[in-house]
N, C-alpha and C positions, 0 to 999 in steps of 0.2 A: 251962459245960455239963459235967454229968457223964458222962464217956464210959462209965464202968461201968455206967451202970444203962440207958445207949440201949443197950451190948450187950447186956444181958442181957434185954433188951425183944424182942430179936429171937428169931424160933423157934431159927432155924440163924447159930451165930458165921460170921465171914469163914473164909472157905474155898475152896480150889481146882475150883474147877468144869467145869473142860476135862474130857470123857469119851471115852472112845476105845473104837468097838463090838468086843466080844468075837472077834465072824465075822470078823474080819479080821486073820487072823496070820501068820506067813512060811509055812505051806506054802498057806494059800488064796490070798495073794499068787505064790508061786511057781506053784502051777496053772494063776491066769490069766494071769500071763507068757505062760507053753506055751503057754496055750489062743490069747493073740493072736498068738503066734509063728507057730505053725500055721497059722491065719488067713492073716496075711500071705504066708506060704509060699506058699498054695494061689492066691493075689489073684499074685505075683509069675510062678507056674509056667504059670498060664491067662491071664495078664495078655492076649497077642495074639489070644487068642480071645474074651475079652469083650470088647476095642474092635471086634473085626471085628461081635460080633451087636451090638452097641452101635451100631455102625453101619447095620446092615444095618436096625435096627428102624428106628430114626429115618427112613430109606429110603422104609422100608415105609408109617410115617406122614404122611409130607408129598406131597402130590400132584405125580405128578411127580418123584419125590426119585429122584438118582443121587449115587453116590460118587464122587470122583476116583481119580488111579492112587495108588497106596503111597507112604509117604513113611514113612523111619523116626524114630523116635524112641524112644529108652530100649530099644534092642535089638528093637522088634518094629517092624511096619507097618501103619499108620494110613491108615486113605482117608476125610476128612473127607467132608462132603456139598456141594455143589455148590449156590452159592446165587446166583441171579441178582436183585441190586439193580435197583428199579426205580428210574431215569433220574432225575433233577429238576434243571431247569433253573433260571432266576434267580428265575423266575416262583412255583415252587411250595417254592423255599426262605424269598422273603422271607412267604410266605404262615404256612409254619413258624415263622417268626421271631415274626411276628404276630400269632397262634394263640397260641403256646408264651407270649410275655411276659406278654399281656393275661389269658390263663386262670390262670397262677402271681400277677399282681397279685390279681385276683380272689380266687382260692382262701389269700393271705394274708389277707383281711377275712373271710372266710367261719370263725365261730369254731365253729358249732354244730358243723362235722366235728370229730372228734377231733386231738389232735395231733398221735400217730402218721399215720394216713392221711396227712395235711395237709400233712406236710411231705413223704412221700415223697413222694407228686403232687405237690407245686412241685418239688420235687429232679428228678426225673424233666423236668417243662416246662420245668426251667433249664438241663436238660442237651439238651433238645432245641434252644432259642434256641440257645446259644452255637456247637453243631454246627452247624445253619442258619447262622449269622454268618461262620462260618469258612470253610464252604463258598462262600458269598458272594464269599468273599474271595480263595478261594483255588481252587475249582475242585472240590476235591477234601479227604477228610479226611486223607492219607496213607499210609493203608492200607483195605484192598477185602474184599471178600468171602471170597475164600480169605485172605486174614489174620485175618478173625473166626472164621471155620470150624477152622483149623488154630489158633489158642490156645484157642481153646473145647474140642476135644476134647482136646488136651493137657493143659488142666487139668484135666480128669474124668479121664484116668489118674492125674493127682499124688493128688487126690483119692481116688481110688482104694486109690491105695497109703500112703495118711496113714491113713483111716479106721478100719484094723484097729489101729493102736499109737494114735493118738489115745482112740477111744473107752476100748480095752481098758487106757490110763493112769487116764482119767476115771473108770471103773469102781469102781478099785481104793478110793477115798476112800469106796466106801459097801459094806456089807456085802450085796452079790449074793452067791445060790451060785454054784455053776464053772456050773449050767446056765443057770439067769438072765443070765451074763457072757456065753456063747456067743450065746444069743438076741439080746442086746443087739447085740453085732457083728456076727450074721448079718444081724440087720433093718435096721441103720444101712446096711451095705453093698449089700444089698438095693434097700432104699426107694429109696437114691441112685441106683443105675443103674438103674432103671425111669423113675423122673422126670426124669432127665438126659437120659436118649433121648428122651423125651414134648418137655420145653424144647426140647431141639435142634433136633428138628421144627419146634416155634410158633417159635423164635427165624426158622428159615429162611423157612417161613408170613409173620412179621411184614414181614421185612426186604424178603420180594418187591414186596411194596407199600408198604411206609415207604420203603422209601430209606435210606440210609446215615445219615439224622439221627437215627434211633433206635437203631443200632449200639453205642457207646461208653453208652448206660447201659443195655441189657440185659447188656450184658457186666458192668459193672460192679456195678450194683443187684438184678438176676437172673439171674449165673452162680455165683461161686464162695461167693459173700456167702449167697446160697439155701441152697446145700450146707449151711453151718453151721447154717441154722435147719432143717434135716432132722434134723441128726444131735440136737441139743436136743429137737427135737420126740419123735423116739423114747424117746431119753433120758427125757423125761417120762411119756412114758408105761411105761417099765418099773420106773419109783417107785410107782407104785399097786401092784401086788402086791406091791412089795418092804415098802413101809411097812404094809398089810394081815399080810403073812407075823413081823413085827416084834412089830406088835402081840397079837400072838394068843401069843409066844413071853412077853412078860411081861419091862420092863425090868428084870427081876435076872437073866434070861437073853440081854439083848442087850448093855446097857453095862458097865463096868469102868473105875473110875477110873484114872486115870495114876497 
């Protein structure tokens, strides 16, 4: 084969093709540093007061909803919510168990759903069974009400205070302005503590009438797993202006070869 004349067949010789957008240089980098620094500050300085209304909403939404006394954690005071498990004896565990395996066998043959849905529903029925089983077994899962209450809103402080340097890391890989990068972590941090107090609530809502067998995969499947698909969710959506704003700039004014 002659290799001189396939290259020269080609429009463009071999070449380095990695580009790196203009908008992104040490002082817009240094900007949004600041700009999550700040963030975080402001997240750090009110922190005891957003768990108190964080609390107080979730309260407000669940019928019936009271908080417990203060308990600290990371220098402030936390009064989780107050969730009363409903009871279930041998009777309405093996029924769970029951329930849980045969609808997860089922929903394995069932191919028309998709495979995402499909499997999160068996994931969920399989985490229901095995709770049912243990409980069976044992009486009990190990830990109660006030143990899901108190690591639940624990982690939505952690959460809390990752939010602002996580996103505002993530950020940096794409050419946002400094005010597109503020929007972006105001809304991420936003979104999260409105729908974390909304869950909190259904979580408390679910558990009064589930019972302790659906505890260990709301926590797991729909606590802190959620938060991430929040913070993506925004995230996408603050890519449509940004790649609209891009486009209209004309790539000899956004890229720059390495």
């Amino acid at each position: 084969m002659d290799i001189s004349v396939d290259r020269a067949a080609l429009p463009i010789l071999p070449h380095r093709a990695y580009r790196r957008p203009r908008a992104i240089t040490t002082r817009s980098v240094a900007a949004s540093l600041t700009l999550a620094a700040a963030v975080e500050a402001l997240v750090v300085a009110f922190l005891g007061d957003l768990a108190a209304v964080f609390t107080r909403v979730s309260a407000e939404l669940l019928p019936g909803g009271a908080r417990a006394a203060a308990r600290p954690f990371l220098g402030i005071d936390l009064r989780p919510l107050e969730i009363e498990l409903q009871p279930l004896d041998y009777r309405a565990l093996l029924v769970w168990f029951l329930a849980s395996a045969a609808a997860a066998a089922v929903l394995a043959e069932v191919k028309r759903i998709g495979a995402p849905a499909r499997y999160m529903a068996i994931y969920n029925l399989v985490m229901f069974a095995v709770s049912a089983t243990y409980m069976l077994f044992t009486g009990e899962l190990g830990y109660g009400a006030e143990s899901f209450s108190d690591l639940y809103i624990r982690s939505a402080v952690v959460i809390w205070l990752v939010i602002p340097a996580f996103v505002g890391a993530i950020s940096l890989f794409l050419p946002f302005t400094i005010l597109e990068r503020g929007l972006l972590v105001g809304a991420s941090l936003a979104y999260n503590l409105v729908f974390s107090a909304v869950r909190y609530a259904l979580f408390a809502w679910i558990l009064s009438w589930s019972g302790a067998v659906t505890m260990a995969s709301l926590y797991l499947f729909f606590g802190p797993l959620l938060d991430f698909v929040y913070v993506v969710g925004v995230f996408s959506v603050f890519l449509v202006p940004m790649s609209k704003r891009l486009g209209r700039e004309g790539p000899q004014d956004v890229w720059t070869w390495l």
